[in-house]
C-alpha positions in Angstrom: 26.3 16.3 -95.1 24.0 17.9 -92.4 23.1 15.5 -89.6 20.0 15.3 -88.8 20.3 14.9 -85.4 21.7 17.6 -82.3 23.6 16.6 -79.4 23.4 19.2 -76.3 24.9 19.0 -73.6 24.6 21.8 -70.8 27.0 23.3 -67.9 27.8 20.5 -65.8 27.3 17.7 -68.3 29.6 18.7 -71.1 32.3 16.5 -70.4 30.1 13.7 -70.2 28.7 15.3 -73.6 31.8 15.5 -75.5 32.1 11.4 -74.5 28.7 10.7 -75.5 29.4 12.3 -79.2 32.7 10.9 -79.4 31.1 7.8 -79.5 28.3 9.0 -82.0 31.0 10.5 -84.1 29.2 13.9 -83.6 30.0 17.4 -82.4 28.1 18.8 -79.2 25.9 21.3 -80.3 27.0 24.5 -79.3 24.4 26.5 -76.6 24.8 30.4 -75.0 24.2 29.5 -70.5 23.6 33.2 -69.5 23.9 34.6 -65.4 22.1 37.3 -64.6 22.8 39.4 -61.6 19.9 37.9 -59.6 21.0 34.5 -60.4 18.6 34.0 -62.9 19.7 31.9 -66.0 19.2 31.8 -70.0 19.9 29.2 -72.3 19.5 29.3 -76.0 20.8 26.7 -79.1 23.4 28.5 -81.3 22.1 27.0 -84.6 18.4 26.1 -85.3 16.7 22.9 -84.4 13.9 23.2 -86.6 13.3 19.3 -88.3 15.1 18.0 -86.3 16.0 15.4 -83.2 17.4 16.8 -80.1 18.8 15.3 -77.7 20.0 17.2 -74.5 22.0 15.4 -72.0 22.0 16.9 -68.2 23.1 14.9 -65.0 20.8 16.4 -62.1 22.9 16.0 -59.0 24.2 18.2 -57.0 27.4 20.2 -56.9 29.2 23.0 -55.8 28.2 25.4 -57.9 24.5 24.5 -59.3 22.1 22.2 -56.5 20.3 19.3 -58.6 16.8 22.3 -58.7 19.1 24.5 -60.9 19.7 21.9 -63.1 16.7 20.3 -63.7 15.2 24.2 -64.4 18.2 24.6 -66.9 17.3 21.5 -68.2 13.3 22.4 -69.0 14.0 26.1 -69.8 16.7 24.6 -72.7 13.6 21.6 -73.8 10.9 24.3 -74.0 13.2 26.2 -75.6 13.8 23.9 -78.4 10.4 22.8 -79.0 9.3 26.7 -79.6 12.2 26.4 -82.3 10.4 24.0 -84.1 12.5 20.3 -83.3 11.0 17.2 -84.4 11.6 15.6 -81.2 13.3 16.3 -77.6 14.7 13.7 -76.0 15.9 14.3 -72.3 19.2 12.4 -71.6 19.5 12.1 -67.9 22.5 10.1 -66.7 21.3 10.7 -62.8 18.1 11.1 -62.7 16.9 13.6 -59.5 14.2 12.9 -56.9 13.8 9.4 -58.2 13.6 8.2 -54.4 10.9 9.7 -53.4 8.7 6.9 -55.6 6.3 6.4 -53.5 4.5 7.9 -50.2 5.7 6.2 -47.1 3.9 8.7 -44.1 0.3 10.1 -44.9 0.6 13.4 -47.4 3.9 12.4 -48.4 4.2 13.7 -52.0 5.2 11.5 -54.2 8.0 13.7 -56.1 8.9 11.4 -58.8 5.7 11.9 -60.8 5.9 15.6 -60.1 9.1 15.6 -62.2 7.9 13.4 -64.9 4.9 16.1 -65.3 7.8 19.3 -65.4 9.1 17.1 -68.3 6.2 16.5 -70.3 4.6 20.3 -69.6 7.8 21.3 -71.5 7.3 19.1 -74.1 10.2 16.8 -73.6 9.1 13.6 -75.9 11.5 10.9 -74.5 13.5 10.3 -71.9 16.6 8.5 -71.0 18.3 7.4 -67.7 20.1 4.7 -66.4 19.6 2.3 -63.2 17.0 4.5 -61.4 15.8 3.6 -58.1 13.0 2.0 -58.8 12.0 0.6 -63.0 8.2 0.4 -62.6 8.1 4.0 -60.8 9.9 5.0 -63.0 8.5 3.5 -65.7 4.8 4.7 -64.5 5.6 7.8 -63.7 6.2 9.3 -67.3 3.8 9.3 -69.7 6.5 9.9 -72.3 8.8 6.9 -74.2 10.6 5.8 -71.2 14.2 4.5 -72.4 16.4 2.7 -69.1 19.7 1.5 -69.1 21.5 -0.5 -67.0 25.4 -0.5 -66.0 25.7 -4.4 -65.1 27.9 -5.3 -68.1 30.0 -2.9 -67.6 30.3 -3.6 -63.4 31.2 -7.1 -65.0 33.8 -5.9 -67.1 35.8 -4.0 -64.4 35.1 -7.2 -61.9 36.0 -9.9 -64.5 39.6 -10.6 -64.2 39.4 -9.9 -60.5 37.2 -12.6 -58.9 38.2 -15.6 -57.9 35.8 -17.3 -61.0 33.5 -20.5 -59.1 33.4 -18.5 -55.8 31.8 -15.5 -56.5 28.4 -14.1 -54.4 26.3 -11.5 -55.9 24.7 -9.9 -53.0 21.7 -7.5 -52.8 21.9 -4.4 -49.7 18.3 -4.9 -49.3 15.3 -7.1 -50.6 14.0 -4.8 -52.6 17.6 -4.6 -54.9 17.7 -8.4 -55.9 16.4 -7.9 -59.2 19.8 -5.9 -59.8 21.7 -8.1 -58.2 20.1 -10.9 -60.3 20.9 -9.3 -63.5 24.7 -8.8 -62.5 24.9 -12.5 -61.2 23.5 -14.1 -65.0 26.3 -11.6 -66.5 29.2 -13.0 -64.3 27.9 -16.6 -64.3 28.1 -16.2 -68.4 31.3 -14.7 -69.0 33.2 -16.6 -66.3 30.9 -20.0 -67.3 30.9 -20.5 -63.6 28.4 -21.1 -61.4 27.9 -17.6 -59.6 25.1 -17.5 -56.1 23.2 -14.8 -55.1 22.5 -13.2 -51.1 20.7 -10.4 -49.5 20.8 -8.4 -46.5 18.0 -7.7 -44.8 17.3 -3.7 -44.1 14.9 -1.6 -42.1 14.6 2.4 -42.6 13.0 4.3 -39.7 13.5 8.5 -39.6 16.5 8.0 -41.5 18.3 5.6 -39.7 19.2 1.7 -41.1 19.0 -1.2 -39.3 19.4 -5.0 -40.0 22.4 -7.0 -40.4 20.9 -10.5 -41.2 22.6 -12.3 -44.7 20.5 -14.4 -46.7 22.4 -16.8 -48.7 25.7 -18.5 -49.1 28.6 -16.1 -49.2 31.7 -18.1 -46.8 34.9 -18.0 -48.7 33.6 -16.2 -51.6 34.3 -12.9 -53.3 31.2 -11.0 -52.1 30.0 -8.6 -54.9 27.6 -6.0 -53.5 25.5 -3.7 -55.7 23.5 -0.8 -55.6 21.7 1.5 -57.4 23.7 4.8 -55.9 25.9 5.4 -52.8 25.3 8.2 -51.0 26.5 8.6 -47.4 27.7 4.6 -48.0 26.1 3.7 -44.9 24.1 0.9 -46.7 26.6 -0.6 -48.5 29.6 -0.3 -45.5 26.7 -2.6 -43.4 26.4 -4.8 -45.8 29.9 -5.3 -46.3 30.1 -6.1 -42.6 27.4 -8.8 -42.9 29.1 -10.6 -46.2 32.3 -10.7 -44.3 30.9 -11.6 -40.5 29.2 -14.8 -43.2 32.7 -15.5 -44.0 33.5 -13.9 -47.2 37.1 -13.6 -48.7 36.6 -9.9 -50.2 33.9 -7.5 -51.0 33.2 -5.3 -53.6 30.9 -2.4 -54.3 29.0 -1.8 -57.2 26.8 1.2 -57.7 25.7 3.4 -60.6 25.3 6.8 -59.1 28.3 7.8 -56.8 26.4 10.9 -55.0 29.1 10.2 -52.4 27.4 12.8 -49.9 28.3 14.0 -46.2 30.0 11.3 -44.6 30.9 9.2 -47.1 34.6 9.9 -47.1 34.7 8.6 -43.4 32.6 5.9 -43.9 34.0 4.6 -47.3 37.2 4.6 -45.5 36.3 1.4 -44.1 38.8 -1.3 -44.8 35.7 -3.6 -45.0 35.5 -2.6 -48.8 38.2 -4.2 -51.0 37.0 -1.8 -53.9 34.4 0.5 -55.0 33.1 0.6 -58.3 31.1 3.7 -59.9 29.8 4.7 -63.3 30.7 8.4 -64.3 27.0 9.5 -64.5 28.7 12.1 -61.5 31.8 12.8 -61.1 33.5 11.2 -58.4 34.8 15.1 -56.9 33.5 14.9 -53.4 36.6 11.8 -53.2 39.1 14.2 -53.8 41.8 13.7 -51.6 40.3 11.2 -49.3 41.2 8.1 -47.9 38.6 6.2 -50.0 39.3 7.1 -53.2 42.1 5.3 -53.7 39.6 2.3 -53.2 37.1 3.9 -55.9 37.1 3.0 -59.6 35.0 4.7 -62.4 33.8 3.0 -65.5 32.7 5.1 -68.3 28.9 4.5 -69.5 28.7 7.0 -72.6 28.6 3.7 -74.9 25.4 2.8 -73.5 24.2 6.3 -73.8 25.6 6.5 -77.6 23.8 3.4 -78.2 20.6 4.6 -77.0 20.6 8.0 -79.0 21.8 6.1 -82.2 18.8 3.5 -81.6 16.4 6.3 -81.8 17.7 8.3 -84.6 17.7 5.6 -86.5 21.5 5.3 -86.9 21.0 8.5 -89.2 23.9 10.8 -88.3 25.2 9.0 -85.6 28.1 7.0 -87.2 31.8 8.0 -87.1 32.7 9.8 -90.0 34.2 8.7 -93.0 37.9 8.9 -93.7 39.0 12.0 -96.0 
């Protein structure tokens, strides 16, 4: 039986693809990527779309071989694309979603990038999009116009923490203010599955021309396992401060939590910091700027293609999204 629905994934994301469909009990659609000579790119669908759902999945961070621009043009060129061929419906699968920072303008004519982007993705056409633990929900969630789908990799920071903590003395703690609805969610997860009572701190932080400052704890974290999460890490300056607070407060251990390991320059030294018992990352990008160093022993990934399966089965309707049947 012809499914009904396609599952792309393109250069970059087809490892994260292939686990996606395993779960769906699909194939990844096949697609023809294209070089040209001036660097100029083609992507085309090797069987027709026409009828039918689309889904194309595409991390846009960073590499060493595409910069998180190239993807995110790969990523329209191969929508557009697909919507000319006559697909019911696109849907944009976005594990790490790019420029969702810059939500907001913070200096006068600051642009405020993160609606910019949502516009490239409904110019092309795109008719849903999905992502998981963006910087910010409501920009998010106001900057597209589109069916906005977000998922959130609590549960499965809980499932990797579980059998670690020390269960009744446990601190959920926020880097900043503005992350304590995160933190929140994460601390109602643990307090459930360890039916103990679980507390909650922040750490107050200050951003000026790029540099961080503020070291004050908020809450009750002496001789508990400190659980710090995050959004993303990216030079781990944040988190590495934090840490420092939760333990100058008298905590046992810390732990990182954060979705998006960008893990850019100067994280390797700073990550390196003893401060950290463990770090804990969800595969939306691959972990390879680690390689080698003395952090990444410390780092754990967790694998969040279930949520993404679930997501893409929800919206199809289950149709063609079930393993397949014995022969």
């Amino acid at each position: 039986m012809e499914h009904p629905s396609l599952v792309f994934a393109l250069n970059g994301s087809q490892f994260f693809g292939d686990e996606v469909c395993l779960q769906l009990g699909l194939t990844r659609a096949a697609l023809e990527e294209r070089e040209f000579e001036d660097k100029e790119h083609k992507v085309r669908a090797m069987e027709s779309v026409r009828g039918k759902d689309a889904f194309v999945i595409h991390s846009l961070h960073g590499d060493g071989m595409q910069s998180g621009n190239d993807k995110l043009c790969r990523l329209l060129f191969l929508i557009g694309a697909l919507r000319d061929d006559g697909a019911a419906r696109v849907t944009a699968v976005v594990p790490y979603l790019a420029y969702a920072r810059k939500d907001r303008r913070t200096k006068p004519q600051d642009p405020v990038t993160t609606r910019y982007v949502a516009q490239l993705f409904e110019a092309v056409g795109t008719d849903a999009i999905i992502s998981i633990d963006v910087h910010n929900l409501a920009a998010f969630e106001n900057a597209f116009r589109i069916p906005t789908v977000h998922l959130e990799a609590a549960s499965l920071f809980a499932d990797a923490l579980l059998n670690k903590l020390d269960a009744g003395n446990v601190a959920v703690v926020s880097p900043d203010a503005g992350g304590a609805k995160r933190a929140e969610g994460l601390r109602q997860i643990l307090a459930a599955r360890m039916a103990q009572p679980v507390t909650m701190a922040f750490v107050e932080k200050y951003r000026s021309e790029g540099k961080i400052s503020g070291d004050l704890l908020v809450g009750d974290v002496a001789g508990k396992d400190a659980v710090i999460i995050d959004d993303l890490i990216s030079t781990g300056g944040t988190l590495v401060r934090a840490a420092h607070a939760c333990r100058k407060a008298g905590a046992k251990r810390v732990f990182a939590c954060a979705t998006h390991g960008i893990f850019a320059e100067g994280a390797r030294t700073t990550l390196a910091d003893e401060v950290l018992e463990e770090i804990i990352v969800a595969d939306t990008i691959p972990p390879f700027r680690m390689e080698a160093e003395a952090a990444k022993p410390r780092v754990t990934v967790v694998g969040c293609a279930p949520l993404f399966a679930k997501a893409i089965r929800e919206m199809s309707g289950g149709a063609g999204c079930t393993a397949p049947a014995a022969m």
